[in-house]
N, C-alpha and C positions, 0 to 999 in steps of 0.2 A: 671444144674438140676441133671443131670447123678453122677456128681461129690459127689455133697450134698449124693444122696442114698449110693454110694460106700461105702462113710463115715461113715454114720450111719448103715449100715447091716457091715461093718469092724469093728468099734467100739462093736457093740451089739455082735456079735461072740467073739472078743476079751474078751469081759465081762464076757460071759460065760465061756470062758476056763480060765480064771483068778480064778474067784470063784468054778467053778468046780473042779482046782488045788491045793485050797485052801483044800479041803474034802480029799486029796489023801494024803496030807501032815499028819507028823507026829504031833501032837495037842502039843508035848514038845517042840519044838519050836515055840512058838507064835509068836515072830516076819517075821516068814515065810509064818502063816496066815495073820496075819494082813496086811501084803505089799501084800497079791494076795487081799482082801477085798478093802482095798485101791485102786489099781490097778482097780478094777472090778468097784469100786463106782466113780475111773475117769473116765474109759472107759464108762459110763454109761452115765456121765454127759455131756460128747464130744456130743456122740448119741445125747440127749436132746438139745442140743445146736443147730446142723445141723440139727435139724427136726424142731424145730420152723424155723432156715433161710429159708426152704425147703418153709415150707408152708406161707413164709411171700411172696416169691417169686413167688408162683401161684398164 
């Protein structure tokens, strides 16, 4: 159970400094947003994934 939360509040902070990274960057390289967007929309969907396991297991 411990496990699952670690994961999913690690993913979700992850997420956030991925996309927040994404803002800091220079907008002429698009390919440097798009891979923190990316990055952010995997880290997100991890999250998702271990909170259903989470709640399937309570």
């Amino acid at each position: 159970m411990l496990k699952y939360r670690i994961i999913v509040w690690g993913s979700l902070i992850c997420a956030v400094l991925f996309i927040g990274c994404s803002l800091l960057l220079d907008f002429n390289a698009i390919w440097q947003v798009l891979l923190s967007w990316l990055l952010g929309g995997a880290s997100i969907t991890i999250a998702l994934y271990y909170t259903d396991k989470l709640n399937r297991d309570l």
